[in-house]
C-alpha positions in Angstrom: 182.7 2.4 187.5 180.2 4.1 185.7 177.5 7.1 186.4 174.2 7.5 184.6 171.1 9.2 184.6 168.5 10.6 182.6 168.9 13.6 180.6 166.5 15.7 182.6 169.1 15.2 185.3 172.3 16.0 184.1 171.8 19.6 184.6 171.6 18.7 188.4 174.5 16.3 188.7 176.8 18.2 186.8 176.0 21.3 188.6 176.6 19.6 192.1 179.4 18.4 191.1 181.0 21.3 190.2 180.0 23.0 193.4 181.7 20.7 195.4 184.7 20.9 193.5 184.6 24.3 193.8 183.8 24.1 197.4 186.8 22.4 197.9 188.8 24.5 196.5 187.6 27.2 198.2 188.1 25.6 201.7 191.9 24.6 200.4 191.2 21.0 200.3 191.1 20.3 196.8 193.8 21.7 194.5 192.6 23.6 192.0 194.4 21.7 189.0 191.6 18.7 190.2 189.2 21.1 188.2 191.2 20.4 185.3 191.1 16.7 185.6 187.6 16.5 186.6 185.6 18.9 184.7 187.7 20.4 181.9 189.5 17.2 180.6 188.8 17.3 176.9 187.0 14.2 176.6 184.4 14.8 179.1 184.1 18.8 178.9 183.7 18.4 174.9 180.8 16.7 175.2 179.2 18.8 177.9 179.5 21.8 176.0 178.7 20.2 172.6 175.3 19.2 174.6 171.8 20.4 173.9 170.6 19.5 177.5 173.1 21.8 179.8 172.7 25.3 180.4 175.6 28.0 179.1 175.7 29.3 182.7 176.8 25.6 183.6 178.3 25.2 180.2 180.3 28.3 181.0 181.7 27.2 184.7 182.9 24.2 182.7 184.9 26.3 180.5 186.2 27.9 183.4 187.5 25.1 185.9 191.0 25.1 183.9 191.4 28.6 184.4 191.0 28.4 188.0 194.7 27.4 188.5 196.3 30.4 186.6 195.0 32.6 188.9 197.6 31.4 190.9 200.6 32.8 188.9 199.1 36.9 189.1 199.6 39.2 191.8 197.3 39.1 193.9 196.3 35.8 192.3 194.8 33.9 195.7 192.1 36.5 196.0 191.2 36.3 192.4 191.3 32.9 192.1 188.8 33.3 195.3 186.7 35.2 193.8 186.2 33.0 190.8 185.5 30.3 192.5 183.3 32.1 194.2 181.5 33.1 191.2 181.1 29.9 189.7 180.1 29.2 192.8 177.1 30.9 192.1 176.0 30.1 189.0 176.3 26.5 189.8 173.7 27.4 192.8 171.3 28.9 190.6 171.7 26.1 188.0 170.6 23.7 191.1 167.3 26.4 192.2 166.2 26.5 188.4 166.2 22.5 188.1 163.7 22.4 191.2 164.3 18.3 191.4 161.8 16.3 193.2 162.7 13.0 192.4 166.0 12.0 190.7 166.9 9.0 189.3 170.9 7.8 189.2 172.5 4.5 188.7 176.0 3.5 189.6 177.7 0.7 187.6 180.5 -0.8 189.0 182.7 -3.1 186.9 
């Protein structure tokens, strides 16, 4: 399977997608080593940060999903690792209100 779009729109995909990881995470229904996997593997969060088209404050969340885990191994690590996500939470939320999308354009190959 395979996801494109147009550049103009990769700011708001990537930046949803993050939020609902982080989401996830938050509510305890995603691990938090999925942001690892998803959004920091080094073949996928290489290019994102390498890009021209993404933001650094969604540029920077990227950086931060395999962090999120650690957290974990602190004292007082859950409510830290809290209020990261929480955090990136919002940054991906104002990623999403400066993109201001009317109409977006997606297309999902499946092979």
């Amino acid at each position: 399977m395979k996801l494109e779009t147009n550049n103009e729109n990769a700011e708001f995909y990537l930046a949803s997608l993050a939020l609902g990881l982080l989401e996830g995470m938050k509510q305890g229904v995603i691990h938090p080593e999925v942001g690892i996997w998803s959004l920091a593997r080094p073949s996928f969060s290489n290019e994102i940060l390498k890009s021209p088209i993404i933001s650094n404050d969604l540029k920077y969340v990227v950086e931060c999903m395999d962090e999120i885990d650690i957290w974990a191994s602190f004292e007082n690590g859950k409510v830290n690792q809290q209020k990261m996500i929480n955090e990136l939470k919002e940054i991906c939320i104002a990623c999403l209100k400066k993109s201001k999308k009317t109409r977006l354009v997606c297309r999902l190959l499946l092979q």
